[in-house]
Structure formats: structure tokens, C-alpha cells
N, C-alpha and C positions, 0 to 999 in steps of 0.2 A: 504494500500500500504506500503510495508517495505520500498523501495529505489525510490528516484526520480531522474531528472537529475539537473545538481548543478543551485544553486540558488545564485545570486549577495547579497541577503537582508541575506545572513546567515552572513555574517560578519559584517552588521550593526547591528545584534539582540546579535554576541558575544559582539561587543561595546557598548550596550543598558546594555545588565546584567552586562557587565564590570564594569560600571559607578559608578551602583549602589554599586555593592561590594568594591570596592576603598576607598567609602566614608563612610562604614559601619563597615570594615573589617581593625582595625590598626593592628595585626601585621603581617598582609599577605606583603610579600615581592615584588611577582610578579602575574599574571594572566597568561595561555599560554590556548590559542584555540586549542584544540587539537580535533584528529578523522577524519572521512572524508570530516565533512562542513568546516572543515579547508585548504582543501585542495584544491585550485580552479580548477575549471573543475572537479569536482570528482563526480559520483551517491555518495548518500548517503542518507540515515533515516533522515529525517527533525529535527534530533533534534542536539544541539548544546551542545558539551561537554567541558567541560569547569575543567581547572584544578586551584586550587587557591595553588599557594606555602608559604610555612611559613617558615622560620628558621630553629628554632628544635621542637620535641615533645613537650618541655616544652612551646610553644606560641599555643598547639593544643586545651587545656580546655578553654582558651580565645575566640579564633577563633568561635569555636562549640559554645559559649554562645552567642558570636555576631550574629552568624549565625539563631540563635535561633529567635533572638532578629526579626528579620525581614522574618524568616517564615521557617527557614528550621528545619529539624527536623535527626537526628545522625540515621544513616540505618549501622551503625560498617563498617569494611573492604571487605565485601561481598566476601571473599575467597583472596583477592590480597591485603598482607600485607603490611601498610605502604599508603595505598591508602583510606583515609575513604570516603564511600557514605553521600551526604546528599538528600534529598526531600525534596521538598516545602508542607506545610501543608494548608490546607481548611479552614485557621482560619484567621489568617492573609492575608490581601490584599497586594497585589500590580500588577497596570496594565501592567508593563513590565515584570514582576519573571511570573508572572500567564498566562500571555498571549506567551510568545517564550518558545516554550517545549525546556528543558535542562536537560543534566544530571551536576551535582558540585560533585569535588570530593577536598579534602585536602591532601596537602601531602609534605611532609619537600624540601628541594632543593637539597635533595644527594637521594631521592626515585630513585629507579631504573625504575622502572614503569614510570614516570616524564619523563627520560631521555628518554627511547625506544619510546614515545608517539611522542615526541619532535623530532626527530630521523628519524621516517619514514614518519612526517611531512614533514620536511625539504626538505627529499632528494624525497621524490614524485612530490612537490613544484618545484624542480630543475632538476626537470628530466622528461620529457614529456613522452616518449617513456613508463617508468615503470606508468606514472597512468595512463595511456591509456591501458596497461596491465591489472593491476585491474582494471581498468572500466569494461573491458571484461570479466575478471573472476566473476563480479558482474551480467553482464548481461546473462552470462551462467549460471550461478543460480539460476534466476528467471524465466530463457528460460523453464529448466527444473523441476522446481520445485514450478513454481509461484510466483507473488511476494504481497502474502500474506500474508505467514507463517514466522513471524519474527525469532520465536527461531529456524524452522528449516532453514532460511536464516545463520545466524551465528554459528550455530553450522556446516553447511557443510563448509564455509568457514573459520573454526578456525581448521577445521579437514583435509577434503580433499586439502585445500589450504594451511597448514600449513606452508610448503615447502617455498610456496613466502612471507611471513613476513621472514622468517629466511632469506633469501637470499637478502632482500632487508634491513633488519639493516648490515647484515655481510656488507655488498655494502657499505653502508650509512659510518661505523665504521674503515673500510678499507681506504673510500674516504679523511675520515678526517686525517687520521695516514700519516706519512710521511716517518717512519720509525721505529723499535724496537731495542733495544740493551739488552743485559741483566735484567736490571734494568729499565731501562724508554723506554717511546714513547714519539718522539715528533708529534706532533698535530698540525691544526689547531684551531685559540683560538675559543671561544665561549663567548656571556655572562654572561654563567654561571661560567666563571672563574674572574669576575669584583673583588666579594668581596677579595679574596687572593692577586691576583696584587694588587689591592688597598693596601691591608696591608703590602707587602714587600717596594711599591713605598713607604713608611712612615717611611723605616728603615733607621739607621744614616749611613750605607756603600752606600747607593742608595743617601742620601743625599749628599754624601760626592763624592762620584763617577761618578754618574750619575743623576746630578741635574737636566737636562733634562729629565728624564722619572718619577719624583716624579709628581703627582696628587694632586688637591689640593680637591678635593671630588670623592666620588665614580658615579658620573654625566661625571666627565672628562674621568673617565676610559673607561666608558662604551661606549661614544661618538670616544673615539681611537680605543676601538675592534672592532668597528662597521665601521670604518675605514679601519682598517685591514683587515675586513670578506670580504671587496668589492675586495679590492686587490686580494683577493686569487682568485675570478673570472679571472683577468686579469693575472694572476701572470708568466702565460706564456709569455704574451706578455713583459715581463719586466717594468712592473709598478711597483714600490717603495713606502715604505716600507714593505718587508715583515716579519711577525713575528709571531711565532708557538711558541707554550704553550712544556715545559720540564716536563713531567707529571711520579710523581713516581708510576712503577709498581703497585708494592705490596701493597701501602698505595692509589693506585688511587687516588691523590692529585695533583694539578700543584704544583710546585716549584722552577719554573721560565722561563724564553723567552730563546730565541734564535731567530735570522734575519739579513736579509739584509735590508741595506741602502745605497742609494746613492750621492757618495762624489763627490767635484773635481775630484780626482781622478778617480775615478770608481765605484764598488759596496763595500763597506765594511762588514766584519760580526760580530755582536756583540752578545753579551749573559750577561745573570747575574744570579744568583741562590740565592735562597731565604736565609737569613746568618743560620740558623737551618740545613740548608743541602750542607754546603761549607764544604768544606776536607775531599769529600768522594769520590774521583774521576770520578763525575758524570760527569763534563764538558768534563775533558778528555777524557772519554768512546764515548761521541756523538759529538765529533767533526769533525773525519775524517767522519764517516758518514752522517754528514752532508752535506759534502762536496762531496761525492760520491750523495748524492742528488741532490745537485746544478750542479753538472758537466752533471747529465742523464738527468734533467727535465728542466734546463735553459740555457742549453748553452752558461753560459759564460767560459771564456779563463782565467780570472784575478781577484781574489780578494784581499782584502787589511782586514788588521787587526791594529787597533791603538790601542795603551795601554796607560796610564801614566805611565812613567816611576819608579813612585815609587811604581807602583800595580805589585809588581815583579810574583805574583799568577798568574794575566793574559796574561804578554807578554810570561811568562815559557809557559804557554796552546799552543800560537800562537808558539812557539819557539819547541814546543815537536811534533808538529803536520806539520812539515814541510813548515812555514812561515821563511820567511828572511828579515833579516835587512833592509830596506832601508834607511832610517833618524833616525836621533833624530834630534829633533828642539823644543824650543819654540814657542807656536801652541796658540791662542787664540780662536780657532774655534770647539775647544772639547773640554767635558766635562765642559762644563756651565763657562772655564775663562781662564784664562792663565796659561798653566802650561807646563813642560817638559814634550812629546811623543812620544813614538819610534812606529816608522810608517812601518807596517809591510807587504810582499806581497804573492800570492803563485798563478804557476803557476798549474792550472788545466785540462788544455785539455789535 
């Protein structure tokens, strides 16, 4: 049988292999369930694919030796560069690697392959209507073709279906973007943007600026984006904070936030940019756009913008982008103490 219908124990059995690789595997970073036993409610091939992420290339000859160590054996990149195969060999025992059919693959945290796995995970995951879709295209497959013949199962649907993997990352890639500008997309964040926030929240201008959003480990970060990911469910409804990743074009790197928070006053919108890429007129470029976002997709009337007054770079942003004075006061409610800020407002509807 190629495809069966989904099964509750496949994500106890990625948990079971999980375990064991955690505790054998030091410089693996993360694990992600990927494929369609990933997927709940999904047909799928009983076996459970499994991706282990590392660093860089340079933690791969370690990886591969640990790997070794407990029974797998280096099958190269099997044609998708950046993705190495491994198999379990007949030598080495163990009753959970030997007993839950899997495939393991290796592969750094910037593979692309990594991302698009992760990708149509996600938005299958969050989206009923499309894996109810592919259910059906799965079961039209095997209507006419039997569900026997495994390679000729995935080669019609990596050929005749090709169409709906494209159209359903385009989806996924769209869903997350919020807007483009020349130069950057701002986004909804991910975890996989933890280690860079982590490192910008550790700079002496976020220190010094925004003592509030420094991290005291990369645990705290990821506990906030994961915070944030829920908001963006509700984000309609005007649940607070919201905050999207400033991700540069050309370099596909984040390079800082941007978002709303909610004040006394009303909603505020704040941003920072990573100090490597300040004075290039990125904030400027996405500011009104942003703000044409908030006006289409949240329907508020009123935002407000606070500066310290001696950050003359940001209140200029607020001041270029058609915000208006309202105070300056002695404020002990931002930026982590007491200090002088000019409290800024801008009509939107």
C-alpha cells in the first residue's frame, strides 16, 4: 500500500526518533516533522520524514559521525543540494530507529528545501479547505492508478500535480508578506528568525533605546515570536502586540521589526533596525506603507508614534511621514525610565 489514511501515533513515533537524536546529535540546532505524516488529517506513506537542522556546513562532518555512531549511514544529497540523505544500517540496533520506518535528512537552517518543506507544512496545517484538496488529489491517484505502485504514485503527482505545490507555497509566501517596497518585505516573524533578533536585542543602541525588547537568552526570544505568531491569528480582531520581521530583499536576511502596541492612549507604532543597516533609508521607504496596511486591514482611525527626544533619527521618521506634535513631556512609562518624549499622532482614515 503506498498511502493510508492519517494516523494519530505518527507524531508520537516523530517524538520517539526525536528523542533519541537530541540526545545523540550536539550540534543539531532544531528537528522539524516534515511531509504529509506531518500534516494532520493528511493520506500519507506511513513513513515519517524527519529533517535535523545544523548551523553551517562546517557542524555537517560532526553531525554525519554522530549519526554514524548510532546506525545511520551518508546516502550524499540524492539530486537536492544542501539536503543530505541518511539510512539506518543492519548493524547497529535500536528498537525505536529500526522499528518506525523514517526517512532523516541534514541540512543547515538557511536550506531552501528546509524552508518550502516547513512552508507547505504550515499552511496545509492552517488551512482545511487546501489539505482536503490534496487528500483528493491523493485519492484520485490511486482511484486510477492503484495504490500500489509507489514511484508511479509520486512521480504523477510531482508531474501532473505540479501546479498545486506551486500555488500552494506562492499562497503560503504571499500569506506571510504584508507588503514589498523596493528593497525589503515586511513579514510575519517566524522562529527561524530567533537567532538574528536575539543578536540585534544584545546591541548597545537597543540597550540604550529600547531596554525593553533586549532578551536575556535566545529561550526568551523565541517564547515572544511564538507570542506574536498567535496574535497574527487574531490580528484582525485587534489583539496586541503586533510585530513583523523588516527582511532585506537582496540579502534575504531580517534586519529588524516593525509593530503595533497598545498605549493609554491608543495603538502606537514602533520599529528598530538592526545598527549594520541604519542610514540607508530603509525605515523611511516602509513607513507610509505600513501604514496604508494598517488603514486597509485594521481599521483603525488613530495612531500614535513616541520618540525620545534626543533620538532626533526617529521622531525626523515620524515627523517626514506625516505625524504631528502633540506633547513633549517627561514620560517615565517608555523606554525602560525617565526620560524626555515627544508624543507623536497621525490621522488615518
Amino acid at each position: 500500500m503506498v498511502i493510508e489514511e492519517y494516523n494519530d501515533d505518527w507524531k508520537n513515533q516523530y517524538e520517539q526518533i526525536k528523542y533519541i537524536l537530541e540526545n545523540s546529535l550536539s550540534k543539531a540546532i532544531k528537528f522539524e516533522h516534515v511531509g504529509s505524516t506531518s500534516i494532520t488529517g493528511m493520506w500519507a506513506k506511513p513513513i515519517i520524514d524527519i529533517d535535523v537542522v545544523i548551523e553551517s556546513i562546517n557542524d555537517f562532518e560532526k553531525t554525519k559521525d554522530e549519526l554514524k555512531i548510532i546506525g545511520y549511514l551518508h546516502e550524499g544529497d540524492m539530486g537536492i543540494i544542501g539536503r543530505e540523505v541518511f539510512k539506518k544500517d543492519n548493524v547497529i540496533k535500536n528498537e525505536i530507529l529500526d522499528k518506525v520506518n523514517h526517512h532523516l535528512y541534514v541540512c543547515t537552517k538557511d536550506n531552501e528545501e528546509l524552508k518550502r518543506h516547513i512552508l507547505f507544512r504550515d499552511y496545509l496545517n492552517k488551512h482545511y479547505e487546501i489539505k482536503m484538496e490534496y487528500n483528493n488529489i491523493k485519492k484520485a491517484i490511486i482511484e486510477k492508478y492503484g495504490n500500489e505502485d509507489r514511484k508511479k504514485f509520486v512521480d504523477i503527482k510531482e508531474t501532473e500535480y505540479k501546479w498545486f505545490f506551486e500555488e500552494v507555497l506562492k499562497k503560503a509566501k504571499m500569506e506571510n508578506i504584508l507588503f514589498e517596497t523596493n528593497r525589503i518585505i515586511v513579514r510575519k516573524l517566524s522562529l527561524n528568525d530567533s537567532e538574528l533578533l536575539f543578536k540585534y536585542s544584545q546591541e548597545e543602541i537597543t540597550k540604550r533605546e529600547l531596554p525593553d525588547e533586549v532578551y536575556e537568552n535566545i529561550s526568551d526570544i523565541k517564547n515572544a515570536i511564538k507570542y506574536f505568531m498567535i496574535n497574527y491569528d487574531y490580528e484582525y480582531n485587534f489583539v496586541y502586540p503586533l510585530v513583523y520581521g523588516i527582511v532585506h530583499k537582496n540579502k534575504n536576511i531580517i534586519i529588524g521589526h516593525i509593530g503595533l502596541t497598545e498605549i493609554d492612549k491608543g495603538i502606537e507604532i514602533g520599529y528598530a533596525i538592526a545598527t549594520e543597516y541604519q542610514n540607508n533609508g530603509y525605515m523611511s521607504e516602509i513607513i507610509l506603507p505600513f501604514i496604508n496596511w494598517i488603514k486597509n486591514h485594521l481599521r483603525l482611525e488613530k495612531i500614535y508614534g513616541i520618540a525620545k527626544k534626543e533620538n532626533m533619527a526617529s521622531w525626523k521618521i515620524l515627523e517626514k511621514n506625516g505625524f504631528e506634535l502633540e506633547d513633549e513631556c517627561m514620560n517615565k512609562n517608555y523606554f525602560g525610565g525617565k526620560c524626555i518624549v515627544k508624543i507623536y499622532s497621525k490621522i488615518i482614515c
